[in-house]
N, C-alpha and C positions, 0 to 999 in steps of 0.2 A: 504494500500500500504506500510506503515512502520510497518506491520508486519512480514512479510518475513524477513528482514534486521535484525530485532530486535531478531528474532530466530533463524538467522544465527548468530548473532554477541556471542548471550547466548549459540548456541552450540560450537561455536571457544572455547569460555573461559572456559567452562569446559572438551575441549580434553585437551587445553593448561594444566588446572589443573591435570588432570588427566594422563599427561605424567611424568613418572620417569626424574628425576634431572641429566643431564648429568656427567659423572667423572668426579672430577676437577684433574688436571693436579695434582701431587706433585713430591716430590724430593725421593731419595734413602732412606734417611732416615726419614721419616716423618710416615712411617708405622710401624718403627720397632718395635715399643709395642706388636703391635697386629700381627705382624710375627712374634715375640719369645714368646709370649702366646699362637699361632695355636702350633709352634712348639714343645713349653715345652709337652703341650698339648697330641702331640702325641705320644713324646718322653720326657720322662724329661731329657734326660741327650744330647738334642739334642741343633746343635752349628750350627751359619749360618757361610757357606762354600763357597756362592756365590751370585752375586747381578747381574741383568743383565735388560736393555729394549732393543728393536731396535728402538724401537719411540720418543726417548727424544727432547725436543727442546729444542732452542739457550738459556732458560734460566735455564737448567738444572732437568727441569720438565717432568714425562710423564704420560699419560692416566693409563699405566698399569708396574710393576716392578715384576719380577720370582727373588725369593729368595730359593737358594739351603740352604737345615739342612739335618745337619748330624748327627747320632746317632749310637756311636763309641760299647754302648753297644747291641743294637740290630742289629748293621752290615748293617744298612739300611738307606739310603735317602728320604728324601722330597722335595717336589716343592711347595715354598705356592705363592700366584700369589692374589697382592696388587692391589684393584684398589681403588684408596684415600685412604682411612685406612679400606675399606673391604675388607677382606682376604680368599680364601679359598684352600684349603689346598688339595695335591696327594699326598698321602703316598705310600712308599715301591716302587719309582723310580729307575732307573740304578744309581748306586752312580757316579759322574765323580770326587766328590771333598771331601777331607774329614779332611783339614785345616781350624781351625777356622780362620776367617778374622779379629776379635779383631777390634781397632775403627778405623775411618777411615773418613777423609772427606767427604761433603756432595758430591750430583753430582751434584749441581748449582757452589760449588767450585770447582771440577774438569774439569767444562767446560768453565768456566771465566780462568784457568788454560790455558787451550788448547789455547782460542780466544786470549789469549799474544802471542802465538803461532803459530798463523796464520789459527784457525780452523772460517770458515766464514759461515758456514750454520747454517738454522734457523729451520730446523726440521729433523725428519728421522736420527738422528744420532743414532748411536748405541752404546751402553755403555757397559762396564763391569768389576767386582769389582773381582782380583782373585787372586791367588798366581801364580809369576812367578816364572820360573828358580830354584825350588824345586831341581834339582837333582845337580845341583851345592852350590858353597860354599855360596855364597849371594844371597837366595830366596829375596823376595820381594813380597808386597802385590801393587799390582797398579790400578789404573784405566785405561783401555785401550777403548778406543774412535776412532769410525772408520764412516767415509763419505764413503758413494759412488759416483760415478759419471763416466765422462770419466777415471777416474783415483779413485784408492782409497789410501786414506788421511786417518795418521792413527797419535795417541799421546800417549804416557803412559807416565801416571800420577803420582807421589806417589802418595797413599793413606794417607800417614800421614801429609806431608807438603805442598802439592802441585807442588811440583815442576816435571818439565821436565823431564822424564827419556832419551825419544825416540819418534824421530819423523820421518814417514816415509811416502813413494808415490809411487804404482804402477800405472803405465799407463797399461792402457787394449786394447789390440789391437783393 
């Protein structure tokens, strides 16, 4: 009678073993080694252009991060796409970006940023690391951070020191 139990219990623990280790959550920058080695990789002369999730949570952490590289000598884009430090990489994308972003806050500090700010969710936010207002005198590299909900709740960030650029709210019919 305590055989059944006992070979239920021996086959639980080896699906258990035998399942893949879920993503751990990280930040923006915790993969960039192995985003700018996919990239060099494909490009040596290639430069990240853009950092983005929609899934980040309240601690600035997410499942998975899209890193735009640009490669000024072969006129051509990448998307290499981080989950914890495994990376893999789509070459010869539509280019949208082709400034390098240079350094730049983590996104656990852009979002303790925000929450002085009044940003109060704890998942599902959406980030992203880019160049504004290029075609004017003072571009800027920011983090812009965006909630949805009945309204959408939006902050840009520096990049460099964290501070407040803009902070905004549509209400949605």
């Amino acid at each position: 009678m305590q055989l059944f139990p006992r070979r239920w219990a021996c086959a639980t623990m080896l699906a258990l073993i035998a399942m893949p280790p879920a993503q751990a959550a990280s930040t923006a920058r915790a993969a960039l080694k192995e985003v700018n080695a996919a990239a060099q990789k494909w490009q040596p002369d290639a430069v990240l252009t853009h950092v983005s999730t929609l899934g980040a949570k309240a601690d600035g952490k997410a499942n998975s991060w899209l890193y735009s590289v640009y490669s000024a000598k072969a006129r051509k884009s990448a998307i290499v796409t981080a989950r914890d430090t495994k990376v893999e990489i789509e070459p010869d994308v539509r280019t949208t970006s082709v400034d390098p972003i240079g350094e730049f806050i983590d996104s656990d500090k852009a979002l303790e940023a925000a929450r002085k700010h009044g940003l109060k969710a704890n998942d599902s936010i959406a980030m992203g690391l880019t160049l504004m207002g290029k075609a004017t005198s003072q571009p800027r590299m920011l983090w812009s951070i965006s909630v949805m909900g009945d309204t959408i709740l939006s902050w840009s960030i520096d990049s460099k020191d964290g501070s407040l650029l803009h902070k905004g709210e549509v209400k949605l019919k």
